[in-house]
C-alpha positions, 0 to 999 in steps of 0.5 A: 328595739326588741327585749333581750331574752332572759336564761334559765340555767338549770344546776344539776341534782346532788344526789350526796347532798339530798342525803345528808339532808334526810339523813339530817332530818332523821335524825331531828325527828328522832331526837324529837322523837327521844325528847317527846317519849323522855317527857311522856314517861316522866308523866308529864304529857305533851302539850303542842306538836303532836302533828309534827311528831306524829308527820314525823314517824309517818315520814321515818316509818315510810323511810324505813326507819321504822325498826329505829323508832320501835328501837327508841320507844323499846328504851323508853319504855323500859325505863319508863316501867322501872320508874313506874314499879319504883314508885309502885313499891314506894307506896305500897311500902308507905300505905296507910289502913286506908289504902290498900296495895290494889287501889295503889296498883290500880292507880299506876296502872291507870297511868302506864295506860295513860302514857302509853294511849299518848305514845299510841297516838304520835306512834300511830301510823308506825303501829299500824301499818309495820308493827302490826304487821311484822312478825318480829315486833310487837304492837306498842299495846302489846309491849307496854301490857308485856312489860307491865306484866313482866316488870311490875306485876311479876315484883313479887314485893306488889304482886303478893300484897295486891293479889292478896287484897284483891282476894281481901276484896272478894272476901268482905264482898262475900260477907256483905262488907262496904268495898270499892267496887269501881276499883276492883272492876279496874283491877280485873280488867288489867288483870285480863289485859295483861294475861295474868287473870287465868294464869295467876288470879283464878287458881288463887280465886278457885282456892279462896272460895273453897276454902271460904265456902268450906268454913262458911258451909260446915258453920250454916249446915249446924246452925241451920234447919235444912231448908233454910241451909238449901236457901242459903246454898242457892243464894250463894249460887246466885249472888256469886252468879252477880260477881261473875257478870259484875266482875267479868268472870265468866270466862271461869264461870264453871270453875267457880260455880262448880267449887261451889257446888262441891263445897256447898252440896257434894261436902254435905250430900248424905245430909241434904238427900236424908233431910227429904224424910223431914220435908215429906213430913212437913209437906214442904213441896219448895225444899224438895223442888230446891234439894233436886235442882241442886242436887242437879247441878252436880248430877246425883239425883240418883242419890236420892233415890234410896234416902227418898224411898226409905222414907216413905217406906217409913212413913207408910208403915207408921200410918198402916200400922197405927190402929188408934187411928184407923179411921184417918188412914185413908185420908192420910194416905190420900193426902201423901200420894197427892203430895207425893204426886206433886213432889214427883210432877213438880219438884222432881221434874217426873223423874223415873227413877224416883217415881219408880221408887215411890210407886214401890215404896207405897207397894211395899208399905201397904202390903208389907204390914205384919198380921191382921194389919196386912189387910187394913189398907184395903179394909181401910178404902172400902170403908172410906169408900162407903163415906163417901159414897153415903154423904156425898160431896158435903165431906169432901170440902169442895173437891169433886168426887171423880178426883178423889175417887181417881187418887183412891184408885191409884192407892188401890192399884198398890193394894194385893189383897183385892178380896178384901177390899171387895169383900167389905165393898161388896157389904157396905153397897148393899147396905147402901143400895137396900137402906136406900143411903146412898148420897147418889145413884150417879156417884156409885155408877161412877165408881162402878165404872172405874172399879171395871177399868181398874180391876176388870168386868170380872171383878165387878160382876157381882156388883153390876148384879146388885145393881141390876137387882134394885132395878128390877125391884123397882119394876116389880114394885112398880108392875105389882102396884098396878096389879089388880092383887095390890088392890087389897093391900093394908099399906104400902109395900115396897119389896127388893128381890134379890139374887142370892148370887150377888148378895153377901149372905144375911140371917134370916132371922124370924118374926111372927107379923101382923095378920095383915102385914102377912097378908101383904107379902102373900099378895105380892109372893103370888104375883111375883110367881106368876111373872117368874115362874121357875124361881122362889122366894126367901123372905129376910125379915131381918132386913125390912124397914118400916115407916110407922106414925104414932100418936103420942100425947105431946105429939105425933111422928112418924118413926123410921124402924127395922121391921123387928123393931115395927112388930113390937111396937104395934103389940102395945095397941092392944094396951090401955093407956099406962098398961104394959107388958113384959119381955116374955109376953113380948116373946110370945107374941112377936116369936122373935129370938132371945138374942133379936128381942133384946136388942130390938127393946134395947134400941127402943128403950135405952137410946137417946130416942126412947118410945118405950120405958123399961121396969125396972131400968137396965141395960139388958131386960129380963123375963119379967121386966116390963115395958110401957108406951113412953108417954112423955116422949117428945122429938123436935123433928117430926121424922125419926130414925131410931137405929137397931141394935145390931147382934155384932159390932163392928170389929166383930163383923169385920173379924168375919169378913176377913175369915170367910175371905181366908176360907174364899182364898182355899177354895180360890187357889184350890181352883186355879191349881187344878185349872192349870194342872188341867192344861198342863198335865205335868209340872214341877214344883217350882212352876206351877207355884209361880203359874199359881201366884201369877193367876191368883194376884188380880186378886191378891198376891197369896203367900208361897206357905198358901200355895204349898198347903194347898197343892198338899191338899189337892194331893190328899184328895188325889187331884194331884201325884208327885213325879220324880224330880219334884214334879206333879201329876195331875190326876184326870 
């Protein structure tokens, strides 16, 4: 018997019954939702159901329940604030000396962001796919930094004492005081959470620095030397650089720095820029590369232009004008363009203006001295010049010659009386180049060549000629020794002919030679007659040196004497042992002047090195005094140069040099006014004083006092006429 087929009956969907039992489940959820947010605001946490609860706000938020769930954790989270500011307040009404109201803000804020992470993640879907969203809801983020801002932070009972033991904070960090730092970190990054660090913290932080740096600045500036205040300033620079990374302050970071800067460098400019005088003067490069990278900061380098340029105005003068110590001028002034040089290059990162006024200032120092010292600088580096060229590299310990001839070249290039320079230059080479002193031939040919570049081939003419004349002294000497007239020569002979255009000019002066030494120059005479023809000879007996060997009885040496001083000493081989003779016989014999015997027998008498013996002893000899062959003489070296006694000292031969300079300086302007009067036939004043300055400061700026004597000048010897309107004629 077949089975009996069973019957499915299919009841009909309620659609009123579905949604009673949604709306049922709502409304658990959200009772769940209310009891859940209750507990995590009170701080107590959920411990199970965070699936269920998390299921359920899903389920809400798809079913458009969404603005009812925001609605419920909008309440709780009010209520939850309150409860936290209350207890915020509470403590920080309680603290101890221990705590301060930071660290108590810290902590409740710690756990307001523990609790809302909490309701975060049960919230989660809602937060991220409606709120987030919605224009008209906040994120559950957002909401809760809001109202921690608004409710707690904007209590004027914790903000004023938190943010005032923030800046507490700041302030014993600033004096190298013990802080917590983790705290302060965690109070600044709620402050920046919360949108309360601009508006609120920095214009606090801005004025706790000003005025911190304000009392801390004035205090340092009178306690400190200046170099160790510009330390202090960039210390503080860096160490508030460190805070700024440490404490996430970079957003203002040039704010802060820059209240600083006006605190610590613009408050006290005018005392950092004058202190370059002191740091120029200690030749302490560091401080100067400090002021000017500070003073970069705020951009006024150009305030130190003036301070800079006075003071090595000052500077230059004290050097120019301290005659006791003449003899380190140069090497002073060597030693401050170097410096100076460096400090340009190095420290003030080459900046124009302050190597313009630099190059001014030794302008204005080295030609603005007043008097005889107006011409010390050029004098000056001549004579040093001359050192150097005389001893070589021994005096320059170990810096080569080319370098410090460039950096005198460079202090020569500011110097206007040229003339002078190359009026004693032009003295001390040929002394040099004659007395064969040099320490180089190669050194002088190198500073020869410099001097071309520098001052041009017209400035070195003279002096090419000089060297062009020793070498053609050393061919004719060379040529007369193989000569068949040299044969009948008594000794060596060495002769330099000079060209009377290039050399200064010496005195002849006269002295009666040996037969035979006479002989010798007539030798040589004629056959240099031969070979130049059109030309003569002017012997300078003044000028010749001799090597003598004498044989004294504790030895014999060979003695390196002026020509003067050989003369006098081969009259006593006419004498027996202990005989003498006197000054007038000396006179006689030798036909030497007053003036060149005397000091010819002062420098064999009255030296250190002393051949001959003067009866009775003095410093100057009479007619009668009587001189004698020194005996008992004696030397450790075999060689010995005994030094003539010159006519005039030094100061003296300076005086004419400078004298025969002025005289030079006349016939010079004299010149170039009637070569321009010449080209331009018609002049006024005014012009053709400045066309005159222009031409002539090659070789030294002349005064305008000069130009104008010498144009009346030219007027007197009818060169020149005056025009109407102050203008010149020139005369043809």
């Amino acid at each position: 018997m077949p089975m009996e087929a069973k019957k499915i009956v299919i009841k009909g969907f309620d659609p009123l019954k579905s949604k009673q039992r949604q709306e049922k489940y709502y409304n658990v959820m959200i009772q769940q939702l209310d009891i859940a947010l209750q507990v995590i605001m009170a701080g107590l946490g959920l411990k199970t159901g965070y699936q269920e609860l998390y299921s359920g706000v899903e389920n809400l938020t798809k079913a458009s329940q969404a603005s009812r769930c925001f609605t419920l954790l909008q309440n709780h989270f009010t209520s939850g604030i309150q409860l936290l500011t209350d207890a915020c307040l509470a403590s920080i009404s309680h603290k101890t000396d221990d705590i301060n109201a930071c660290s108590i803000v810290v902590r409740h804020w710690k756990q307001w962001m523990e609790r809302v992470e909490t309701v975060q993640n049960v919230f989660y879907y809602m937060d991220k796919t409606f709120l987030a969203k919605s224009s008209d809801f906040p994120t559950v983020e957002d909401f809760a930094l809001s109202l921690f801002r608004d409710k707690l932070l904007a209590s004027k009972a914790i903000q004023v004492p938190f943010l005032n033991d923030v800046l507490k904070l700041y302030e014993d960090i600033h004096c190298a005081k013990p802080i917590d730092r983790s705290c302060l970190q965690e109070a600044m990054s709620m402050l920046h959470r919360v949108k309360s660090y601009s508006p609120v913290f920095v214009p606090m932080y801005l004025v706790f620095l000003n005025q911190f740096y304000e009392s801390q600045s004035e205090d340092r500036m009178k306690s400190l030397p200046m170099n160790e205040y510009l330390m202090y300033v960039q210390q503080c620079l860096d160490y508030e650089s460190v805070l700024i990374n440490e404490f996430d302050l970079v957003r203002h970071q040039n704010d802060i720095l820059q209240t600083l800067q006006k605190r610590l460098i613009q408050s006290h400019l005018s005392t950092l820029v004058n202190g370059i005088q002191k740091f120029v003067q200690e030749r302490d490069l560091n401080s100067c590369k400090l002021l000017y990278s500070l003073l970069q900061l705020t951009s006024e380098t150009s305030q130190l232009v003036q301070p800079w340029s006075e003071c090595l105005t000052e500077i230059g003068f004290q050097l120019v004008n301290d005659e006791k110590n003449e003899d380190h001028l140069v090497p002073n002034l060597l030693s401050l363009h170097t410096f100076l040089q460096s400090v340009v290059e190095n420290a003030f990162s080459n900046d124009e203006a302050l190597s313009y006024a630099m190059r001014k200032s030794f302008e204005t120092f080295i030609n603005g001295a007043s008097g005889k010292r107006r011409e010390a600088p050029a004098k000056s580096i001549a004579k040093y010049i001359d050192y150097l060229l005389r001893y070589g590299e021994q005096v320059t310990n170990g810096t080569p010659l080319q370098q410090i001839f460039e950096t005198l070249l460079d202090i020569f290039r500011y110097v206007s009386s040229k003339d002078v320079f190359e009026a004693f230059y032009k003295r001390d080479i040929a002394k040099r180049l004659l007395l064969n002193k040099s320490a180089s031939s190669q050194n002088e040919r190198m500073l020869l060549e410099m001097l071309k570049r520098t001052c041009g081939s017209q400035f070195t003419h003279a002096l090419e000629g000089m060297f062009k004349d020793i070498n053609l002294s050393k061919e004719f000497s060379s040529s007369f020794k193989q000569s068949k007239l040299s044969k009948n020569l008594h000794r060596d002979l060495y002769v330099n002919v000079l060209s009377q255009a290039y050399w200064p000019s010496y005195p002849e002066g006269h002295v009666r030679l040996p037969g035979d030494m006479q002989e010798d120059l007539q030798q040589f005479e004629k056959f240099y007659l031969t070979k130049q023809t059109s030309k003569q000879i002017r012997w300078l007996p003044s000028l010749g040196h001799c090597l003598v060997k004498a044989r004294f009885p504790l030895g014999n040496k060979e003695l390196s004497i002026s020509l003067f001083q050989a003369c006098v000493l081969l009259e006593f081989n006419r004498c027996a042992s202990g005989e003498g003779i006197t000054y007038r016989q000396l006179q006689k014999s030798t036909e030497l002047s007053d003036a060149d015997l005397t000091r010819t027998l002062q420098s064999l008498s009255c030296t250190r090195v002393r051949p001959l013996l003067m009866d009775p002893k003095g410093k100057v000899p009479k007619p009668d005094t009587t001189f004698y062959v020194n005996e008992e003489f004696t030397d450790k070296l075999y060689r010995i140069k005994i030094n003539q006694i010159y006519l005039k000292d030094e100061r003296q031969e300076s005086e004419e040099v400078q004298e025969q300079v002025v005289q030079d300086r006349q016939f010079e302007l004299q010149a170039t006014v009637v070569r321009i009067m010449k080209q331009k036939e018609r002049l006024r004043h005014d012009q053709l004083v400045h066309m005159t300055i222009e031409s002539s400061k090659d070789r030294g700026v002349p005064p305008v006092s000069d130009v104008k004597s010498t144009i009346e000048k030219l007027i007197n010897k009818e060169y020149l006429e005056r025009a109407e309107n102050d203008e010149y004629v020139y005369v043809s």
